[in-house]
C-alpha positions as a Markdown table, in Angstrom:
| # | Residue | x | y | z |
|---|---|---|---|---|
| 1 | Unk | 0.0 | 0.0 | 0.0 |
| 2 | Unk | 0.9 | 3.3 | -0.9 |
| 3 | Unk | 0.4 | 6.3 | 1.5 |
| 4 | Unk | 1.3 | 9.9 | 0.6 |
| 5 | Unk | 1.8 | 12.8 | 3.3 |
| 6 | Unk | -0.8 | 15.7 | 1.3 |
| 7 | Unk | 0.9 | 18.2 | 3.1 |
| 8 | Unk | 4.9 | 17.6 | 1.5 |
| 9 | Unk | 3.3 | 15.0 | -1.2 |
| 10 | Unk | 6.1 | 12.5 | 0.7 |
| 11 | Unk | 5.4 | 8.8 | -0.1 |
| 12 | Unk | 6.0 | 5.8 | 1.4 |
| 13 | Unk | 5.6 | 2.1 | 0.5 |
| 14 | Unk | 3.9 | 0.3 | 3.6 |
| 15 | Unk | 2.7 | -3.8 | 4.9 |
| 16 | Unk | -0.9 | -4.2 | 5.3 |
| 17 | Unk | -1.0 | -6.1 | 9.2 |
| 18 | Unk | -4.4 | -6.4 | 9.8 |
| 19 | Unk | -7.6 | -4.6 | 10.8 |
| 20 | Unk | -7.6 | -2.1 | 13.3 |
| 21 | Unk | -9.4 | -3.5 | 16.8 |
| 22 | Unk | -12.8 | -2.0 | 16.6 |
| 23 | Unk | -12.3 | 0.9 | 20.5 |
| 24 | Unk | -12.8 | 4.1 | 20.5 |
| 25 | Unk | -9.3 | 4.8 | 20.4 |
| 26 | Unk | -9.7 | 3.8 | 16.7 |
| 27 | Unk | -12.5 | 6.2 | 16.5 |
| 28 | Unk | -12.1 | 8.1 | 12.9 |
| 29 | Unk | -8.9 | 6.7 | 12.3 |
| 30 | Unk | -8.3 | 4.9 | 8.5 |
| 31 | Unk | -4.7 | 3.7 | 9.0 |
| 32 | Unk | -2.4 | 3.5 | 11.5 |
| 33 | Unk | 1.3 | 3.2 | 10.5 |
| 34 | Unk | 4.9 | 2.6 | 12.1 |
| 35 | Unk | 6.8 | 5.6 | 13.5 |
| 36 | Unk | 9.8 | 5.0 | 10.7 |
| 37 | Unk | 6.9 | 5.4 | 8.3 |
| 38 | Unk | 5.8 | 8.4 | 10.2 |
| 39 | Unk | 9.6 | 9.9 | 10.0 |
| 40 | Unk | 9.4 | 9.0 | 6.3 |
| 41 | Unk | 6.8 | 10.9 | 5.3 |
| 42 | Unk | 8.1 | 14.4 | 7.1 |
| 43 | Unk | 4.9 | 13.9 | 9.5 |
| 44 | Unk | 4.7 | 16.5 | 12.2 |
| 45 | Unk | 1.4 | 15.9 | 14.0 |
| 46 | Unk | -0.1 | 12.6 | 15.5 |
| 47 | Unk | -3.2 | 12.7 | 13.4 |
| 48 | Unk | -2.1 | 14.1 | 9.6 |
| 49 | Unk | -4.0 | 13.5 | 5.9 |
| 50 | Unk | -2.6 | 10.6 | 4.0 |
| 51 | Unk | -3.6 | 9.6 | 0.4 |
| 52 | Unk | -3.9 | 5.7 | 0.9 |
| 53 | Unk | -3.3 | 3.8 | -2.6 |
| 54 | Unk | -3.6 | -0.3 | -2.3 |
| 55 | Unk | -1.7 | -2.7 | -4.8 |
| 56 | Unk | -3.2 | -5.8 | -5.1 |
């Protein structure tokens, strides 16, 4: 799966895990990712827009 920071148009290539657990932590959330993916994509904020793309 693709994702793409829309703020810095940054992308990174990422592994599909599994679902997210279905809490309220969770709440509005599409995808969560690992924190070197997070450095990757020049992310400054916990919560940011992503562009998700999936490969089959």
């Amino acid at each position: 799966m693709k994702v793409r920071n829309e703020l810095n148009n940054l992308e990174v290539f990422v592994r599909v895990v599994g679902p997210l657990p279905d809490t309220g932590v969770n709440d509005k959330i599409v995808i969560k990712i690992s924190k070197s993916a997070y450095d990757r994509l020049g992310a400054i904020d916990p919560k940011f827009r992503v562009q998700v793309t999936y490969y089959k």
